[in-house]
N, C-alpha and C positions, 0 to 999 in steps of 0.2 A: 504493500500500500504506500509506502513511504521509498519506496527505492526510487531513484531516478536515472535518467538517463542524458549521459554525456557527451557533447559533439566531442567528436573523434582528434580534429584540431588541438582542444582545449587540455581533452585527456594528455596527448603526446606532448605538449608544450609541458603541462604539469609534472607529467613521470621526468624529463628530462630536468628539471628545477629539480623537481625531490632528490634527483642522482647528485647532483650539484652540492645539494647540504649535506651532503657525508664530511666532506671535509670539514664544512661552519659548523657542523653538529661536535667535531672533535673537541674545537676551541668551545661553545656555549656549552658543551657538557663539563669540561673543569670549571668555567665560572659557576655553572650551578652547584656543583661539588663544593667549588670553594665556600661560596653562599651559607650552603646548605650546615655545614661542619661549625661554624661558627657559634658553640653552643648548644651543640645537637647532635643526635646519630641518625644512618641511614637505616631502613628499616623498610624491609620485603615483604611481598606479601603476595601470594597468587590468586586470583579469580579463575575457574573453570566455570564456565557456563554451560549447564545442561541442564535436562531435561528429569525431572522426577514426578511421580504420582506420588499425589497430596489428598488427603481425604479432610473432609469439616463441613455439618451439618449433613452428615452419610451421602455427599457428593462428594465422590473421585473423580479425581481429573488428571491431565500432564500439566505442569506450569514450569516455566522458565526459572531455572535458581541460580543462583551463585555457589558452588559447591554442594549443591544437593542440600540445603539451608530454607528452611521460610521462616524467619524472614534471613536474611544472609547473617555471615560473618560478621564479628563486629571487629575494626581495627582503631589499633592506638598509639595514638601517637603521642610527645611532647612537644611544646610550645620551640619552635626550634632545629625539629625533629625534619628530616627530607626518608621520603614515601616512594616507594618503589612499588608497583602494583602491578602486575604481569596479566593482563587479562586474555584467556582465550576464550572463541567461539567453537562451544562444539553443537549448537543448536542451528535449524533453518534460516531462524530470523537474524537479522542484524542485529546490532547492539552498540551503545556505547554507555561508556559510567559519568556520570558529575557528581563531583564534592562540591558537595551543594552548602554553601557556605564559605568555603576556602576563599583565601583571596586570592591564590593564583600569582604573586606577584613576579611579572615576568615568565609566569608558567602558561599561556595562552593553550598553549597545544594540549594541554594536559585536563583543559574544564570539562570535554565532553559532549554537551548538548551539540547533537549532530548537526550536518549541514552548516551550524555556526561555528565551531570552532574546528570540526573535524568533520571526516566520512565517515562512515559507520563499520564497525568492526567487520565484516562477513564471516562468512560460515567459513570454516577451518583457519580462520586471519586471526592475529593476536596483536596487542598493542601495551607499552608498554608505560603509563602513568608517571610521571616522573615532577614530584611538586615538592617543594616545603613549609613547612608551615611556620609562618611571618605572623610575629605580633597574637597572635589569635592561641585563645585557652578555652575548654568549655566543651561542650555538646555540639556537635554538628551533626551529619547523613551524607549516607550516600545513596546513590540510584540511579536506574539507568533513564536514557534521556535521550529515549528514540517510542514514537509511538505510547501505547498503553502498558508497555514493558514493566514499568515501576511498581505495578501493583502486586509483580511478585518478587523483584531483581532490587532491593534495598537494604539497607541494616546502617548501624549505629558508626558515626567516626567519632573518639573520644578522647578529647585534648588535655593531655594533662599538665597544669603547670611546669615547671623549667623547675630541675632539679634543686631545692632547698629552696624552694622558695614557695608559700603554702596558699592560702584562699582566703579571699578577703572577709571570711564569716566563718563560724565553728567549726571545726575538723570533723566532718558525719563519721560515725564507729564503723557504717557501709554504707552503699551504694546500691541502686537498682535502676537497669535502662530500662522505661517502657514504650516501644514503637506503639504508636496508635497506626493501624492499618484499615484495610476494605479486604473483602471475598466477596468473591465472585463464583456460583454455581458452574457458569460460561465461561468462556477463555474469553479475557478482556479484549484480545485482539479483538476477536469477532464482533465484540461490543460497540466497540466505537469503528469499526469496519462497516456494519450493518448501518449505524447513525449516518457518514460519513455517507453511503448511500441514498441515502432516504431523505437525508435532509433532517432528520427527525431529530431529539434526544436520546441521548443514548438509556440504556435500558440501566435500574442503579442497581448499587451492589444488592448480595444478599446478607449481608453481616459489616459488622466494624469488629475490629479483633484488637487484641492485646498480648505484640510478642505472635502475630499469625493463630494466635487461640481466640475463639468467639464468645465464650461464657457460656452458660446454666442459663441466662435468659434464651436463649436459642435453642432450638429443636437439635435432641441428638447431641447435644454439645456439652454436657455436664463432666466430662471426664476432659474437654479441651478447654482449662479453663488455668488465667493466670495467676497461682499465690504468689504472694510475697511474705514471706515468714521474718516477723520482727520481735524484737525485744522489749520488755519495759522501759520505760528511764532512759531511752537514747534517741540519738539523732540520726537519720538519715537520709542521704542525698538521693534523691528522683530525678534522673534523666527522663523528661516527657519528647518525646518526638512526633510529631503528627506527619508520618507518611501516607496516609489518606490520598487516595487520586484525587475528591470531588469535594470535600466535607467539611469546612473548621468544626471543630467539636469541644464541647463543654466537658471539663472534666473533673471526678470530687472523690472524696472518699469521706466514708461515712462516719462523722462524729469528729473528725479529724480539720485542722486548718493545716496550712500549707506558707508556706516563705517562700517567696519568691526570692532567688540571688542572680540568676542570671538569664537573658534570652539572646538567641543567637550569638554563643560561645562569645558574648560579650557581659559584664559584670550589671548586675543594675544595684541603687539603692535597694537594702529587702522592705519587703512588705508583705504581709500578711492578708491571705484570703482563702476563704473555704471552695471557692470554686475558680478553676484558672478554664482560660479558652484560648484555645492554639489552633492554629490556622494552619494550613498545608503549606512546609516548607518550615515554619517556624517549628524551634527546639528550646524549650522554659526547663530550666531545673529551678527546680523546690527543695527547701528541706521541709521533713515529715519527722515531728518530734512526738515520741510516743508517748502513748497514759505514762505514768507514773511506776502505776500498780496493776499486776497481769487485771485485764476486766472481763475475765470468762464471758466474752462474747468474740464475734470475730465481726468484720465489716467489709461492704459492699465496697469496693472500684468500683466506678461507673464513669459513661462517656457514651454521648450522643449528641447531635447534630445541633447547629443553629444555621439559621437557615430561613431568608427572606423572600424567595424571588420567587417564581410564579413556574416553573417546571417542578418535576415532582423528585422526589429527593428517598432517600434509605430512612425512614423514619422507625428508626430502630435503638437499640442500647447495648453496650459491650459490658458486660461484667467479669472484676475479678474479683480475689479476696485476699483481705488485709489478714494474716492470722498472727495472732502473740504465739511466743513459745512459755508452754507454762512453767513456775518455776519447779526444783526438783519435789518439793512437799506438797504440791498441788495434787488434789483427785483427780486422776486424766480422766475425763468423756470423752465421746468421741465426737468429731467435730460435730455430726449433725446433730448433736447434742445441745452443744451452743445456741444461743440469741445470735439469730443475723440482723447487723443494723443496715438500715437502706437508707443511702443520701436523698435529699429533694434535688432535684439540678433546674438550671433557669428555664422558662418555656421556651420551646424551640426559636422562639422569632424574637427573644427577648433582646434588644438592639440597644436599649439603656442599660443593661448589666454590661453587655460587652464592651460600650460606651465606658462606663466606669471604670470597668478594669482597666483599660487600654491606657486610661488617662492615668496610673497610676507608676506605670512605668519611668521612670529616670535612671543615666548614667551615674556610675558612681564620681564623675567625676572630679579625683583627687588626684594626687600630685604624682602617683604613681601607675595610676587607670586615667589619664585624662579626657574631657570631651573637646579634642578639636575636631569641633563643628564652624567650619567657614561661616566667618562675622560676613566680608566681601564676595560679592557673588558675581563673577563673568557674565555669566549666561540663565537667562531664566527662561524655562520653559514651563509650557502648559497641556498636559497628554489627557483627554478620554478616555474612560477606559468602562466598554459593555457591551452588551449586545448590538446584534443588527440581525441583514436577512441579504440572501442575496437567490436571483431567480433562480429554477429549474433551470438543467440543461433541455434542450428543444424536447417533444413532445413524452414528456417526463412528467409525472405527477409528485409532486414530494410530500414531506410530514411534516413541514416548519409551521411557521407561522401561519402562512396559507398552504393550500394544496399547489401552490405555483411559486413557492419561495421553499429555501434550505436557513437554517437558522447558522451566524456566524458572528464573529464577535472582534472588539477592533480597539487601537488605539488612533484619536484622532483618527475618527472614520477611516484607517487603513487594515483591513483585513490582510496578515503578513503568510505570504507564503513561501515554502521553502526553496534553499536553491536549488541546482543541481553538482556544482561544485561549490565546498565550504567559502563561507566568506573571509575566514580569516589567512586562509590559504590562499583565495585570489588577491588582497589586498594584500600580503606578505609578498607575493611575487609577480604584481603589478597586471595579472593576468586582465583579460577582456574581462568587464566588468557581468555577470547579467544579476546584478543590483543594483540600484542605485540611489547616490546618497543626498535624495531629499526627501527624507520622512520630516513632515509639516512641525514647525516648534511649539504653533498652536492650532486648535480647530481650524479647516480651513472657512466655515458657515456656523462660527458662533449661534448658537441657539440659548433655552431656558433647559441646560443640564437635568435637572430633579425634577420638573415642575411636568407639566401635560407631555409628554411624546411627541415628535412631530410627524405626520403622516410618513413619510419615505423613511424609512427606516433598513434603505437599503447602505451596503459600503463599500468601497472603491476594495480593489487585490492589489499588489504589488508583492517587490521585496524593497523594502527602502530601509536605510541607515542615516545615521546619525553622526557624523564627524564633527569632532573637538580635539583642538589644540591641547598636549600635553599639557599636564597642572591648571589645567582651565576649572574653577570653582562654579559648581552647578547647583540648581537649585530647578525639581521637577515638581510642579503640581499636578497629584495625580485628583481628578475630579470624574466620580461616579457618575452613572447619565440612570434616568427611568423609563431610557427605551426598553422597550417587553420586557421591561419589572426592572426594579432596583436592590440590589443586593450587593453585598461585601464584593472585594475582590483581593484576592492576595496577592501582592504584587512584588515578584521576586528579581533581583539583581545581580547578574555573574560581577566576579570577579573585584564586586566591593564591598563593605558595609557601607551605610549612610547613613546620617538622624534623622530620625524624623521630629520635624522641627514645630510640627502644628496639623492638628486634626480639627473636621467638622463638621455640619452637617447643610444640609443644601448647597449652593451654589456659589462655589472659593469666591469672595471680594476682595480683590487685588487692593484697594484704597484701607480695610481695616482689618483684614485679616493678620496682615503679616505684620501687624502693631502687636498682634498677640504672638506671636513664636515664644518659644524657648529656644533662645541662644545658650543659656547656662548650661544647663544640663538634660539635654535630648536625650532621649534613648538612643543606644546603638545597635541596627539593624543590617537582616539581609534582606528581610523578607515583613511589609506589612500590608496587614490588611486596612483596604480603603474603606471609610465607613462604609455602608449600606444608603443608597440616598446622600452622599457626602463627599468628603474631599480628605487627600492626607498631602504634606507638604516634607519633602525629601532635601537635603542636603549631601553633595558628597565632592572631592577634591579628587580630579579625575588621573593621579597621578599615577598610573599601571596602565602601558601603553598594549592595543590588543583588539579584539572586535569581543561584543560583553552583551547576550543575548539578557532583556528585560521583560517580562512573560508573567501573565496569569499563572498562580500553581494549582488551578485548578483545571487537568488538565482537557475538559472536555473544552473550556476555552480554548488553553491552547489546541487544541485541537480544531476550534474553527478559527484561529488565524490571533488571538490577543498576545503579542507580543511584538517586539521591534527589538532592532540591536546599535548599539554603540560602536561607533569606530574612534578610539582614542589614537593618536597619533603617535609616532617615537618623540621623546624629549631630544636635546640637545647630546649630552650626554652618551656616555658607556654605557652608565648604568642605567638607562631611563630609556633602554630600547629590548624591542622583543626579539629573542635568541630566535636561531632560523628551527625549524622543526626537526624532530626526530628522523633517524634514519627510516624508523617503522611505522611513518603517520600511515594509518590507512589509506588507499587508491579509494578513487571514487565506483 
């Protein structure tokens, strides 16, 4: 579905460039060496990609994994640390991975998301990962970043501070990662293959999982369910991850508050709250301080949807269970013995909780986490970001909006479609362009964003990009629309963090909005969600030179076209330029 096909020209110009950088790969491979060593080690790791039958809710299936894993392996790294990742294809489909989060600095070839930075791994082809991690501590993911892949091809990247050197908040006694995920009855391929047809939405999951387990609220699914076994009297750290394809979801545990310390392997001020909500692509760790005293009962995990817009959605709940371990004098029952406690979670559409929450985010910054957040801003831009529709092909009836429209979705009215060779490849080696770089700064037919709809709710295709000048300081209004309905949109960033410097709701006022920012201390992000009906306001200092695909994480969007890409230029500089690619980049 996503394979493309390359004029013969372009291909042979391309293989001949790639032969070219054996040599430049020699020299940019000991820079990154060097880089890399500087307070760090290197650290290997292989992906096999194949095929295994997976059973949950007494549906078998084949699904695509990473080492025969659901959800994948999970890798670790230090703050520091340079990442060697070997991935092969031993499956039909194509494939590629994104460290999703990373910043990549200088690591361009290595982000992933196909067509954008690379071609896609093929069947017996292998590619070889090669990043370090700059700056960055905490919870991040990984997953693949072609098609509907991700919904079984993901797992945990887990950043651990720089040797002796500790976290900015209590020492947890332990740890626990929890992946929020989807299941699918269906091979997702075929999901959004069938949509992708039709026009239509695609069909939703059958479950939310915890860790690829679905819970005891689910049919058949009592024995696939996630504990976590804790102690009295102590603290411990929760890695949340929402890999979810489609879903932000509300998450609690019963009886229990929560600390928030950090989101997007960036540190926040804590704060405390019984229900946190993560959105696809974002990762919150919490600390989880237990009773006191064992409380002979056990408690519900839970996590389900929020969710405003007007298609229909998985309106479901994933449970797991929180268990004490008793102490030695205790009379053991047996668990079903216990009281189970159940959380309340917010009502699905509840837009003022997540409202609250969101706002309660700030960086820590101090003298050793700081928030440089750009006071001075270059360039200011302004992106839409929702739905649309665009015709049937000729004598085709579809399932969109009308029986003669396909439902799609767009930044600044551009529906982005992919190329056929990578962009960052043809812009790395000057190749004939088939992108081109005027994607609009602002609407190009300013409209009432939130307010009535406007009849034509159709949107232009292209591939268009975004070029800025090295260290150029940016600042992107992302503003929500209530074309065929208005809902969240998570809106994710290769290759940088940003602040987000001010959220809202209805339609950004350039004259008094941005009197209200937080300059001080913004949160620092990959990945936010735009209100529902609303607007969020991005900062970020564009100094990682590279092409930096920007996308819906929900991927039935991207999947009709909500994303665009950055073209940062090379600096002046050595160091402020992108190394030539690997000997093994994938052919088109």
């Amino acid at each position: 579905m996503f394979n493309k096909v390359i004029p013969t020209s372009l291909l042979s110009v391309l293989s001949l460039l790639l032969l070219l950088t054996c040599f430049l790969w020699t020299i940019s491979d000991v820079a990154v060496a060097a880089s890399s060593h500087a307070g760090g080690i290197t650290r290997h790791y292989k992906f096999d990609v194949k095929l295994i039958n997976v059973t949950r809710l007494c549906h078998t299936k084949s699904m695509v994994t990473v080492n025969g894993k659901f959800p994948g392996p999970r890798v670790v790294a230090r703050e520091g640390d340079r990442l060697l990742v070997k991935v092969v294809n031993h499956v039909a489909n194509n494939i590629t991975i994104h460290w999703h989060g990373v910043r990549q600095v200088r690591s361009g070839w290595s982000d992933g998301p196909s067509y954008i930075t690379q071609c896609p791994i093929q069947t017996g082809g292998s590619y070889v990962y090669n990043f370090t991690i700059v700056g960055q501590r905490g919870t991040l993911f990984w997953h693949a970043h072609i098609s509907w892949l991700r919904a079984s091809v993901y797992g945990p990247l887990i950043i651990l501070p720089r040797r002796n050197q500790s976290y900015p908040f209590p020492k947890p006694y332990k740890e626990h990662t929890i992946l929020l995920g989807e299941w699918w009855n269906e091979d997702p391929e075929a999901v959004i293959s069938q949509a992708l047809r039709t026009g239509a939405g695609p069909n939703v999951s059958d479950a939310y999982t915890f860790n690829g387990l679905p819970g005891p609220l689910y049919n058949c699914s009592a024995h696939d369910t996630l504990r976590i076994k804790v102690r009295a009297g102590k603290t411990y750290l929760l890695r949340l991850i929402n890999a979810a394809l489609n879903d932000e979801l509300f998450f609690r545990i019963a009886n229990h508050s929560l600390t928030v310390v950090e989101a997007d392997a960036s540190y926040v001020k804590p704060f405390t709250s019984d229900t946190i909500l993560v959105t696809p692509g974002q990762t919150t760790n919490v600390l989880l301080r237990t009773k006191p005293f064992y409380p002979n009962a056990t408690f519900f995990i839970l996590a389900r949807p929020y969710f405003t817009g007007m298609g229909t959605f998985d309106n479901s709940t994933v449970a797991g269970i929180l268990q004490y371990q008793a102490p030695s004098n205790t009379n053991h029952v047996g668990l079903n013995s216990l009281r189970l406690s159940k959380p309340a979670l917010p009502a699905i559409n509840d837009t003022s909780s997540v409202a609250n929450f969101s706002s309660k985010f700030r960086s820590l910054n101090s003298p050793e986490y700081p928030a440089n957040v750009p006071r001075i801003v270059d360039r200011h831009f302004f992106f839409t970001v929702g739905l649309g529709s665009s015709p049937c092909p000729k004598n085709q009836t579809c399932q969109g909006p009308t029986n003669t429209s396909k439902f799609q979705a767009s930044m600044n009215n551009i529906s982005s479609a992919l190329p056929s060779v990578a962009i960052l490849q043809q812009h790395f080696f000057g190749l004939a362009e088939n992108y081109t770089p005027d994607f609009p700064a602002f609407p190009l037919t300013p409209f009432n964003y939130t307010g009535t709809p406007p009849n034509n709710t159709g949107v232009s295709n292209g591939t268009k990009v975004l070029v800025i000048p090295f260290n150029t300081s940016v600042e992107v209004v992302l503003q929500g629309t209530s074309i065929l309905g208005a809902e969240s949109h998570p809106l994710h960033l290769h290759g940088y963090n940003f602040y987000v410097v001010g959220q809202g709701f209805g339609n950004f006022n350039p004259m008094t909005d941005p009197q209200k920012f937080n300059l001080l201390d913004p949160v620092e992000r990959n990945t936010v969600g735009v209100p529902s009906g609303g607007w969020a306001a991005i900062r970020f200092l564009a100094d990682n030179p590279g092409v930096w695909l920007m996308h819906c994480h929900f991927d039935v969007h991207l999947s009709w076209g909500l994303r665009m890409a950055w073209i940062v230029e090379d600096g002046k500089l050595p160091d402020q330029k992108l190394p030539p690619p690997p000997r093994d980049l994938p052919k088109c």
